[in-house]
N, C-alpha and C positions, 0 to 999 in steps of 0.2 A: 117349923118355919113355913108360913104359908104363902102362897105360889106371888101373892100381892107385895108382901116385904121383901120376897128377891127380887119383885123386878127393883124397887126402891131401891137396894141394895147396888144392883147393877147400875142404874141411873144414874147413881150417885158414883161410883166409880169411871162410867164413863165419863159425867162431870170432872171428874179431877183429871184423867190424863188427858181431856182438851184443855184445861188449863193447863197442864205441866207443857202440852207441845207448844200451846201461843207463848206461853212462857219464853221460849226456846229462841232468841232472836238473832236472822245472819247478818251479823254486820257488816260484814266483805265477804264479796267472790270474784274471783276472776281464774282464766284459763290460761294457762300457761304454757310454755312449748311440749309438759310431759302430762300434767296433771290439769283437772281441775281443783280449783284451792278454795275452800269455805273457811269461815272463822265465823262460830257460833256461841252465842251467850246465853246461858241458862243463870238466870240471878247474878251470884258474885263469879265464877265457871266461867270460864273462854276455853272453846276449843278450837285449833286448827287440825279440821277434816280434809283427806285430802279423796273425791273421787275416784274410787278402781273400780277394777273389771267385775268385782262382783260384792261392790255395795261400796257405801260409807266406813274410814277405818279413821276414826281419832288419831292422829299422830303428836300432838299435847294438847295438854289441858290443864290451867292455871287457875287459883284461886288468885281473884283481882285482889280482895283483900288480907291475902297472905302470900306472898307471893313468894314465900322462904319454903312455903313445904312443897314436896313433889305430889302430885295427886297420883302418878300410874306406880303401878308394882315393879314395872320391869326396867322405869328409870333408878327406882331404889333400886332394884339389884344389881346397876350397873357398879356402884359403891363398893360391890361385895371385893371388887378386885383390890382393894384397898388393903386387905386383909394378906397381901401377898406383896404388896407395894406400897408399902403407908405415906411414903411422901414422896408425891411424882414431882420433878420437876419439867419435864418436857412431854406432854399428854396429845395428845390425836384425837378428835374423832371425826367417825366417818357419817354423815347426816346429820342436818340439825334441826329439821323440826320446826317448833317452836322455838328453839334455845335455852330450854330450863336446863338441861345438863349440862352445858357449857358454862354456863352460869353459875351454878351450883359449883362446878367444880373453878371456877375463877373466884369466887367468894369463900372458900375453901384454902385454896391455895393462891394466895394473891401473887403469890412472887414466883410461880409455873407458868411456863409459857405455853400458852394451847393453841391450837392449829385446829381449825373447823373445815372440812371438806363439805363442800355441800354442791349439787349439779347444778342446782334449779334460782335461776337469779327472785324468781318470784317467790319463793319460800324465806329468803331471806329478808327479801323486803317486806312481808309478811310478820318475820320474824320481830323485826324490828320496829314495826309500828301499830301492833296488835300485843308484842309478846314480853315489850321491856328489855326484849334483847337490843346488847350494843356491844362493841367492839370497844377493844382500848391496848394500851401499849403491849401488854402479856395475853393477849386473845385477839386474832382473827381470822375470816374467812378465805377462803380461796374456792371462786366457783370454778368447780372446775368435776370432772370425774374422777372419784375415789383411784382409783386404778391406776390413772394417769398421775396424781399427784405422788400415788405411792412411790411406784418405779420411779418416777422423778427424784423424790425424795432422797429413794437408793440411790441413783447416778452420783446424787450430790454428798453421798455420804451424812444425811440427818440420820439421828438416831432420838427413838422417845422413848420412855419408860412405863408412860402406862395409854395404853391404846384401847378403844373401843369403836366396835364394827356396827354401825346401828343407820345402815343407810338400806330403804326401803323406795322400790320404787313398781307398780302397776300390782299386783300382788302381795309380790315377793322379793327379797334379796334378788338386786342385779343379778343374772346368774355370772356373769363375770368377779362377780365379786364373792365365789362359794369354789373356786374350782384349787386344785391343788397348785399349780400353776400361782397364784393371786396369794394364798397365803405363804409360798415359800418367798416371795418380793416381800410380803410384809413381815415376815420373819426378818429379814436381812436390815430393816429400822428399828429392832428393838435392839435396846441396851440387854446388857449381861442377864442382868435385876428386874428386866421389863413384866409386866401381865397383858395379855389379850383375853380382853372380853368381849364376845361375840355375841351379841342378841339375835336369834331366830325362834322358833314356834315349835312348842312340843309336841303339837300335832300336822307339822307338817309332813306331807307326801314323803320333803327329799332326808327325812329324820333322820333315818339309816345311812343316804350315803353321805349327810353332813358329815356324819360322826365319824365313816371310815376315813373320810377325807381331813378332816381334822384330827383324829389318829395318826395318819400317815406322816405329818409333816409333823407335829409339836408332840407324840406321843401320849400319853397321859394325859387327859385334863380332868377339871371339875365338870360333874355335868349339874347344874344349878337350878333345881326350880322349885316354885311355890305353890300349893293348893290352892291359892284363889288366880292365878295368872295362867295362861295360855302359852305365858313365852317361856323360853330357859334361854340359862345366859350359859358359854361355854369359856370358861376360862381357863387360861393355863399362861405356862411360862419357857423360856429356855433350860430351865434349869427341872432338878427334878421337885417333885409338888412338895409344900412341906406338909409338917405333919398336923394332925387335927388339933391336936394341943395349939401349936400356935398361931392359930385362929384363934382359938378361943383368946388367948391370953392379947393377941392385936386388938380382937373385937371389943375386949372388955378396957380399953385404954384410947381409943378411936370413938365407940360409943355416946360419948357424950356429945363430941362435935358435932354428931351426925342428928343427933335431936332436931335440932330446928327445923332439917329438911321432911321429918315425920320417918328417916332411914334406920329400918329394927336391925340393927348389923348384930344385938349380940344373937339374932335369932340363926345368924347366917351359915355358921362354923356349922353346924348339923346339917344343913342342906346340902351342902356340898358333898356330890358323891363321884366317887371313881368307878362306881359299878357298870359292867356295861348292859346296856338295857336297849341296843340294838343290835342289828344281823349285820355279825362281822362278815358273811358272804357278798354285802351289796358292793356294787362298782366303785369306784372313786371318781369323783367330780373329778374332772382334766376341761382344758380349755376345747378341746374334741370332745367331750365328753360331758353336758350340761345338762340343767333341769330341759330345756328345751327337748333334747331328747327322748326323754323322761314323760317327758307330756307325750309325747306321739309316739309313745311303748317301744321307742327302739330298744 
């Protein structure tokens, strides 16, 4: 190949990713009391990006012309808890995003009632006029913070069956919302039969004392991840885990529903590992005791 045909080569490749980025158009932005909030379109692709401290992170991202499948890995693997809890009637989550999981899971289970915790009034109105998200009789918002909704929750004695922990904010996981302390309140709203699925980062810093800390209060769990995703989901239950068999045999009977959304559940039952793959020596997150410290090597 002669030194003339690569430059052509290159020319032409830098040609294509200026078109892919003009491509790229931001429909909305605006700042908000925490974040700033983009929502950008690439072809049929919407995403809500939200500005942090060290870069751009997609927090969804929809296919306008399919708007049934999930595009990320890690809101399919919030599904996985399914396989432990196949039909929730009273569900939680904590962050909404865009609102494809809420979604997902009210289209799913129309007759669950789901509770969306979300801080930020600007993500939701976001949500709902970029994202297709809306609220209705078995689904709504409450802005309000995670934490606070929780304990409240407990005062008032609610209980839900299937909960997921997926509120993200400048980084990382509120650390308020990682400490031993925060999951024993959330412990006290599940039912008997309940799943907690927790979405954080397999490469995070606080990997190790997640785990001890999530050890410490629910024992056992799954630790869940996928070769193409960055994230693991941490699931577990009150009760003790079951066994791999029935996974498979949920997965293989659940499976179909989960089509539309593009969710490989019967892939999941193998992922799911009890192994431990971090240092039982690390501290445990306490409410004295947070990433915060962590950052400044206390």
């Amino acid at each position: 190949m002669n030194n003339r045909f690569r430059l052509l080569l290159l020319l032409c490749s830098l040609m294509v990713t200026t078109q892919a980025l003009n491509a790229a158009e931001v429909i909305h932005e605006e700042k908000s009391l925490y974040r700033d909030i983009n929502v950008v379109q690439t072809g049929s692709r919407r995403c809500l990006i939200f500005n942090v401290h060290r870069g751009d992170r997609n927090q969804t991202c929809v296919d306008v012309d399919n708007r049934d499948e999930l595009v990320f890995s890690y809101t399919k693997m919030s599904f996985a808890g399914l396989l432990l809890t196949p039909e929730p009637k009273a569900i939680l989550i904590a962050g909404l995003g865009g609102g494809t999981l809420p979604l997902a899971f009210n289209d799913l289970f129309p007759d669950a009632l789901i509770d969306v915790v979300e801080v930020d009034q600007a993500v939701v109105n976001v949500a709902k006029e970029f994202f297709f998200f809306e609220e209705n009789a078995n689904m709504s918002v409450a802005v309000t913070d995670a934490r606070v909704f929780v304990k409240r929750a407990g005062i008032l004695g609610k209980k839900y069956d299937y909960i997921i922990l997926d509120a993200f904010g400048g980084d990382y996981i509120p650390e308020h919302l990682l400490t031993q302390e925060f999951l024993e309140e959330v412990k006290q709203i599940m039912t008997e039969d309940a799943v907690l699925v927790a979405n954080t980062f397999s490469t995070s810093r606080f990997y190790d004392h997640e785990s001890v800390t999530y050890q410490r209060v629910f024992g056992e769990f799954f630790n869940f991840k996928l070769p193409n995703s960055g994230n693991r989901m941490i699931i577990t239950q009150l009760d003790p885990l079951p066994p791999r068999g029935n996974l498979i045999t949920r997965a293989q009977s659940l499976a179909p529903l989960l089509e539309k959304y593009g969710v490989p559940l019967l892939d999941y039952p193998n992922r799911l590992s009890t192994r431990v793959d971090w240092d039982m020596s690390r501290r445990i997150l306490t409410d004295q005791y947070s990433p915060a410290n962590l950052l400044q090597g206390n």
